[in-house]
Backbone as XML, in Angstrom:
<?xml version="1.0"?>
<chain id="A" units="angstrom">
  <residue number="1" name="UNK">
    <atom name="N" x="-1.709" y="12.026" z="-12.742"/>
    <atom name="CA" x="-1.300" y="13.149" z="-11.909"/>
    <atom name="C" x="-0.496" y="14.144" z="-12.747"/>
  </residue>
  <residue number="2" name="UNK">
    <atom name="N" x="0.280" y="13.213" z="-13.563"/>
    <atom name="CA" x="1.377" y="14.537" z="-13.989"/>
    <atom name="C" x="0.378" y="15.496" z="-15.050"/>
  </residue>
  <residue number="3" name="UNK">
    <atom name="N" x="-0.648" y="14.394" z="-15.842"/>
    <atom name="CA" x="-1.075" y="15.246" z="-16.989"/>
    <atom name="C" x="-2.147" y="16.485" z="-16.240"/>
  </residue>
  <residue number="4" name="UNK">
    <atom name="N" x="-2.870" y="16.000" z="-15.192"/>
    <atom name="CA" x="-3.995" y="16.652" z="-14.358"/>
    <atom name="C" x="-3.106" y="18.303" z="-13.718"/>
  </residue>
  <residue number="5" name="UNK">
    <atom name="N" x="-1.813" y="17.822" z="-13.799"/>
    <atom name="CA" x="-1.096" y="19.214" z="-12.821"/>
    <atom name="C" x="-0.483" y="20.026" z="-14.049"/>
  </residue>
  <residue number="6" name="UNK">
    <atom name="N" x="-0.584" y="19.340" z="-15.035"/>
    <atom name="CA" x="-0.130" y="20.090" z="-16.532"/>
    <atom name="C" x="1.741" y="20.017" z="-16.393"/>
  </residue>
  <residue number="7" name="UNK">
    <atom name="N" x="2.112" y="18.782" z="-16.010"/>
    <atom name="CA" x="4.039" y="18.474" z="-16.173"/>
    <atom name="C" x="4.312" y="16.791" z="-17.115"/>
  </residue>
  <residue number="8" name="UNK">
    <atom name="N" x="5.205" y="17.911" z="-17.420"/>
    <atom name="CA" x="5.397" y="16.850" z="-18.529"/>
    <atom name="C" x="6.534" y="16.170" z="-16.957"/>
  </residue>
  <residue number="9" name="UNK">
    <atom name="N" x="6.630" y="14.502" z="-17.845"/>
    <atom name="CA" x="6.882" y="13.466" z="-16.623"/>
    <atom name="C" x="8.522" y="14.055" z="-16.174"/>
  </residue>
  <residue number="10" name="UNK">
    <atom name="N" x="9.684" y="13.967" z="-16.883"/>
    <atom name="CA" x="10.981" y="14.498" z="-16.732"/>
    <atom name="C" x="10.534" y="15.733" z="-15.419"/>
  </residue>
  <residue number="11" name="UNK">
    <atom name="N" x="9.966" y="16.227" z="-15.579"/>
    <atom name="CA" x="9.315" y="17.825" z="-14.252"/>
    <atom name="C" x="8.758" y="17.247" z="-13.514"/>
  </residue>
  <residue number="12" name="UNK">
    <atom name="N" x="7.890" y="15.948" z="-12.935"/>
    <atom name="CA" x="7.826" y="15.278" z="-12.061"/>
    <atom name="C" x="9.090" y="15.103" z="-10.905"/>
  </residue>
  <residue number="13" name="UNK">
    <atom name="N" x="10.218" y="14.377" z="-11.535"/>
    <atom name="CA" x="11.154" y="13.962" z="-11.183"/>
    <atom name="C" x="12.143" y="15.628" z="-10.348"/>
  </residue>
  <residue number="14" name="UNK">
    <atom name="N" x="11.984" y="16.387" z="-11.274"/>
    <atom name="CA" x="12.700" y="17.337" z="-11.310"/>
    <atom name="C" x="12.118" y="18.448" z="-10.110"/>
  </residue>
  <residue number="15" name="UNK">
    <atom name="N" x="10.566" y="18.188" z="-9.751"/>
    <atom name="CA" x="10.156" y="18.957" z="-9.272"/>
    <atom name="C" x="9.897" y="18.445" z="-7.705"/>
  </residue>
  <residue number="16" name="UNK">
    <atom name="N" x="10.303" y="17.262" z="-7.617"/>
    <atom name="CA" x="10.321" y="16.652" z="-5.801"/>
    <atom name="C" x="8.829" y="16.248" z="-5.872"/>
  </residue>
  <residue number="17" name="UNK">
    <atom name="N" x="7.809" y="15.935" z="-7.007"/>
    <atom name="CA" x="6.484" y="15.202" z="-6.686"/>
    <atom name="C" x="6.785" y="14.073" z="-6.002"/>
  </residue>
  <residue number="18" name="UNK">
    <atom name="N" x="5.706" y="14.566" z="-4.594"/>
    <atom name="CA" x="5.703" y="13.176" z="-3.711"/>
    <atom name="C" x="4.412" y="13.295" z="-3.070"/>
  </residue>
  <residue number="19" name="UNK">
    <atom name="N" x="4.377" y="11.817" z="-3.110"/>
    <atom name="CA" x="2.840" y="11.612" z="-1.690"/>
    <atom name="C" x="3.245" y="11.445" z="-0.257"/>
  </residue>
  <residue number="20" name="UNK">
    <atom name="N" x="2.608" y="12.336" z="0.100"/>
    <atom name="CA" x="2.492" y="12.235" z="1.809"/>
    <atom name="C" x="1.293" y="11.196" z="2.255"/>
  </residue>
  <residue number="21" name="UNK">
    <atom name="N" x="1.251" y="10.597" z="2.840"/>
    <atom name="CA" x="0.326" y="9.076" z="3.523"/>
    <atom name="C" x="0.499" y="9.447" z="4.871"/>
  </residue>
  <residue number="22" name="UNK">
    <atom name="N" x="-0.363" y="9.136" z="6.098"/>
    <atom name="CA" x="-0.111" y="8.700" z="7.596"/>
    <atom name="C" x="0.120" y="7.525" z="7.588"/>
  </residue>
  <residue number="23" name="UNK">
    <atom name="N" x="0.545" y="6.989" z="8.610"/>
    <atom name="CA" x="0.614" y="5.542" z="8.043"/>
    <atom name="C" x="1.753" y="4.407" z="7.507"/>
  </residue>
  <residue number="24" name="UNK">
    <atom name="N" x="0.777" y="3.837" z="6.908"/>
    <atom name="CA" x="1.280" y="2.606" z="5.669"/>
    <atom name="C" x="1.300" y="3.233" z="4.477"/>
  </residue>
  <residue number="25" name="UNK">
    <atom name="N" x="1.479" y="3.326" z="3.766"/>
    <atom name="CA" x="2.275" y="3.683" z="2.362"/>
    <atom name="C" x="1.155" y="3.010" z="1.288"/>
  </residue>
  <residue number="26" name="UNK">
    <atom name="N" x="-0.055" y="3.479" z="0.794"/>
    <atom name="CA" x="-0.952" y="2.839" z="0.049"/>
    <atom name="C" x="-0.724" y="3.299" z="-1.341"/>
  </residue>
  <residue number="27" name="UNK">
    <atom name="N" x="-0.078" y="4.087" z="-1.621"/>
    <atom name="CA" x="-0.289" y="4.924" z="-3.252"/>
    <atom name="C" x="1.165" y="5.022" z="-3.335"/>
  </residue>
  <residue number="28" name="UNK">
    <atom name="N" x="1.656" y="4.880" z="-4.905"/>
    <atom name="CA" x="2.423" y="5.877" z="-5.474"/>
    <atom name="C" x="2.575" y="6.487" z="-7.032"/>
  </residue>
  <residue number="29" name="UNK">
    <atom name="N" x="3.847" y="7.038" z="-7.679"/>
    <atom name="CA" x="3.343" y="7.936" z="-8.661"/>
    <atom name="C" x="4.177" y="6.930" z="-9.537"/>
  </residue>
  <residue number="30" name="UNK">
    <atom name="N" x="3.638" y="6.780" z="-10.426"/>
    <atom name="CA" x="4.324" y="5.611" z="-11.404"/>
    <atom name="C" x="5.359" y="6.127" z="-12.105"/>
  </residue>
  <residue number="31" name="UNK">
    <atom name="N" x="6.431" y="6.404" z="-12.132"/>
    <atom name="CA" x="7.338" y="6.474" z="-13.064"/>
    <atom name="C" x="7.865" y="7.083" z="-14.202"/>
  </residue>
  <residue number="32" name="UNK">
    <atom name="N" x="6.924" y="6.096" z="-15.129"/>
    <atom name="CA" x="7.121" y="6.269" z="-16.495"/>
    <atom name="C" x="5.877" y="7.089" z="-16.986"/>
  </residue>
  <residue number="33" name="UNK">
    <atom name="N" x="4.674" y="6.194" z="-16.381"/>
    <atom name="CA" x="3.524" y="7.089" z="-16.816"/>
    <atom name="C" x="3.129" y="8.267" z="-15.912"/>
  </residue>
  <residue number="34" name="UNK">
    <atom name="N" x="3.547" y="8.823" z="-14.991"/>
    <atom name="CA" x="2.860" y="9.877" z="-14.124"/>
    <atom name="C" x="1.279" y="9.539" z="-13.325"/>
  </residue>
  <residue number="35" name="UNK">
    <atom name="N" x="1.080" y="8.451" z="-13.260"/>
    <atom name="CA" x="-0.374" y="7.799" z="-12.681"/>
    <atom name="C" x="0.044" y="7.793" z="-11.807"/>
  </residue>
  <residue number="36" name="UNK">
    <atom name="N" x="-1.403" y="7.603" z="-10.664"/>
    <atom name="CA" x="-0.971" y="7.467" z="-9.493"/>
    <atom name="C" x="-1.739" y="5.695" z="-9.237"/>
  </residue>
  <residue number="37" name="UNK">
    <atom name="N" x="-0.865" y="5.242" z="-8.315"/>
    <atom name="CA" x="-1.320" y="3.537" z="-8.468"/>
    <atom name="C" x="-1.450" y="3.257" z="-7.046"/>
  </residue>
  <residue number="38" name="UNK">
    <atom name="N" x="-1.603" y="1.908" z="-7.147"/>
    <atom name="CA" x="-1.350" y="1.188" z="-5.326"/>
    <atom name="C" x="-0.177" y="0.602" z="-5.370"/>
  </residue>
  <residue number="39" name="UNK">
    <atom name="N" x="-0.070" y="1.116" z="-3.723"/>
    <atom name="CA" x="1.964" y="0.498" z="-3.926"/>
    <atom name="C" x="1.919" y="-0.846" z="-3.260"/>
  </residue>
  <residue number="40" name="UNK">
    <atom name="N" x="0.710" y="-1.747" z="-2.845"/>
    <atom name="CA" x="0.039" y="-2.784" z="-2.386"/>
    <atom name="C" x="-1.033" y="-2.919" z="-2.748"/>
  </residue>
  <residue number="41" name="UNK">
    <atom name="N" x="-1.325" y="-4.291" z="-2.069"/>
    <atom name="CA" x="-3.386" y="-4.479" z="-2.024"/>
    <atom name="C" x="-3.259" y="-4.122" z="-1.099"/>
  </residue>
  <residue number="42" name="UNK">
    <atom name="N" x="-4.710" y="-3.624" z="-1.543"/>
    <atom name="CA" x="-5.443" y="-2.813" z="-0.051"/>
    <atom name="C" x="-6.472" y="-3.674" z="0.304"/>
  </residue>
  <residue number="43" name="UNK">
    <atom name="N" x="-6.702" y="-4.023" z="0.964"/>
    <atom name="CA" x="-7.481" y="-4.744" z="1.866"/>
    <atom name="C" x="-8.968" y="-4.058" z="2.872"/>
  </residue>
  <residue number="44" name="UNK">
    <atom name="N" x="-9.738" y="-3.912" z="2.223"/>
    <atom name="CA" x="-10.656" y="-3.053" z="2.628"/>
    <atom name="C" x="-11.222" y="-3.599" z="4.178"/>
  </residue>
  <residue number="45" name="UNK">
    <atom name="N" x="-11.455" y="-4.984" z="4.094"/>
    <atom name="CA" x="-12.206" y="-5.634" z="5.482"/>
    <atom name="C" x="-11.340" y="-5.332" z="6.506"/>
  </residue>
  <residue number="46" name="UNK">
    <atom name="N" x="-9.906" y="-5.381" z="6.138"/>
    <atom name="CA" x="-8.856" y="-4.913" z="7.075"/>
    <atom name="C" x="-8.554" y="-3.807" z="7.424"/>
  </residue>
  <residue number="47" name="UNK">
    <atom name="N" x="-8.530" y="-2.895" z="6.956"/>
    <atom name="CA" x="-8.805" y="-1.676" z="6.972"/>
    <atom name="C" x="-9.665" y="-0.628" z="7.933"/>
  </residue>
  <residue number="48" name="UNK">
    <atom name="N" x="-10.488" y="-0.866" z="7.001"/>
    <atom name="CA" x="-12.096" y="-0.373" z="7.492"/>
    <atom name="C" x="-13.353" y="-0.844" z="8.084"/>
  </residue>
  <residue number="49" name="UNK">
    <atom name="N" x="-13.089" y="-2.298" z="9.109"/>
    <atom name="CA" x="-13.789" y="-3.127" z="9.147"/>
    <atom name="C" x="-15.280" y="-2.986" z="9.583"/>
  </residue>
  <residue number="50" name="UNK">
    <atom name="N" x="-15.437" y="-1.570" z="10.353"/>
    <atom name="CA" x="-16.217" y="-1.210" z="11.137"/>
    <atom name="C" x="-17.092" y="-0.127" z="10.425"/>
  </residue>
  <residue number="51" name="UNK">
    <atom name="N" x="-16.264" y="0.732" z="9.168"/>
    <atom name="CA" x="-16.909" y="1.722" z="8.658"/>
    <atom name="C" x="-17.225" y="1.461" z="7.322"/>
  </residue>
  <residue number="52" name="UNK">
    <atom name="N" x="-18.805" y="2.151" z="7.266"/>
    <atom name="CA" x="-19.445" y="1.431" z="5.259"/>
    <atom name="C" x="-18.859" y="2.364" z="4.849"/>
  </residue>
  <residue number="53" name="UNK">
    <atom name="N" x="-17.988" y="3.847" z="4.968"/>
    <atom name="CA" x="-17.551" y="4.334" z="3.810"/>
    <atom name="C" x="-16.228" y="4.264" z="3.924"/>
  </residue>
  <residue number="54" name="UNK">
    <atom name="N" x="-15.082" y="3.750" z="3.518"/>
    <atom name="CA" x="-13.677" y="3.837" z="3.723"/>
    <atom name="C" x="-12.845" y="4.705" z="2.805"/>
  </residue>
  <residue number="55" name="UNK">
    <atom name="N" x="-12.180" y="5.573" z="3.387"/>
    <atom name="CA" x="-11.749" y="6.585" z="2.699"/>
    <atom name="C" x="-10.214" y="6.429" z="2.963"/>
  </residue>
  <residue number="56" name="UNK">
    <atom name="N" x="-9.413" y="6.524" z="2.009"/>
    <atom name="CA" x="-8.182" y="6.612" z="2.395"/>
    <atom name="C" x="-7.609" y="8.059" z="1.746"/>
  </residue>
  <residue number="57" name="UNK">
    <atom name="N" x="-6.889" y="8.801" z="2.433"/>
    <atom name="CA" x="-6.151" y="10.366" z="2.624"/>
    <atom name="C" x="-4.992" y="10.423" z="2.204"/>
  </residue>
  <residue number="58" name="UNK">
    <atom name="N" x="-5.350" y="11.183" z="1.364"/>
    <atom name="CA" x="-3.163" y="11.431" z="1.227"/>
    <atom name="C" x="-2.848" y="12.796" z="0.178"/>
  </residue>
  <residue number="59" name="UNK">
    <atom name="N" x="-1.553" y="12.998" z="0.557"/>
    <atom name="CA" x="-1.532" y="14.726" z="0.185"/>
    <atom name="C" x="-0.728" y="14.369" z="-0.902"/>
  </residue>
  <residue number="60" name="UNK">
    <atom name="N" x="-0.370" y="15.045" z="-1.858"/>
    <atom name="CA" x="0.487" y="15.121" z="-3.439"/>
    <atom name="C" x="1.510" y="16.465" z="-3.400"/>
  </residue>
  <residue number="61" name="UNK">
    <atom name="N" x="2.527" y="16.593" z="-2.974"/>
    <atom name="CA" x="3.491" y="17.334" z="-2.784"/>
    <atom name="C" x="4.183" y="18.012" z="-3.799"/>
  </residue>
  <residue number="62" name="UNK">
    <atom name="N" x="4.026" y="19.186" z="-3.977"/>
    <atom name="CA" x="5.355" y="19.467" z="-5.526"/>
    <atom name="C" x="5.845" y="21.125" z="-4.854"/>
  </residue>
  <residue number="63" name="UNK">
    <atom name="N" x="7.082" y="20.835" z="-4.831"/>
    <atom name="CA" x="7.945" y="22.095" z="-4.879"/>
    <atom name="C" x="7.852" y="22.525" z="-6.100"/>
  </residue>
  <residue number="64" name="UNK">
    <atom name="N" x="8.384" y="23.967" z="-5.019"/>
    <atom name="CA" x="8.346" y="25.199" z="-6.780"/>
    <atom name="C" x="6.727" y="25.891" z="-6.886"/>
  </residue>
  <residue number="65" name="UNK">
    <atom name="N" x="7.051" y="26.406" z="-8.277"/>
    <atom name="CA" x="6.190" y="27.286" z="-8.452"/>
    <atom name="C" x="4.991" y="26.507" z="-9.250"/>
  </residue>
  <residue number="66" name="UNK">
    <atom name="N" x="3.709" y="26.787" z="-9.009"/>
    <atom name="CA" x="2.541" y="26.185" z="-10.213"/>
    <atom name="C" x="2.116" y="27.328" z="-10.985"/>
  </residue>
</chain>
């Protein structure tokens, strides 16, 4: 994420990057490396039990200017 938005990681921190989720809390932004990860297992049968494509949504937040 950080390298894809062009911030070096320290401007992550500095800049309020956050994920918005509905929900349960499936993703977050790693730290050290600026990746974005799972903040759990995800459990797809549980999930999505009913639908063949399962999509999970979530917004990437940054104050300030791009």
């Amino acid at each position: 994420v950080a390298k894809d938005l062009g911030l070096q990681l320290p401007e992550m921190s500095d800049r309020g990057v956050r994920i918005i989720e509905r929900g349960r809390k499936y993703f977050t932004l790693h730290g050290k490396t600026g990746h974005l990860v799972t903040a759990e297992r995800i459990d797809r049968e549980q999930l999505c039990r009913l639908v063949e494509k399962c999509v999970l949504r979530c917004e990437l937040i940054v104050e300030g200017e791009m």
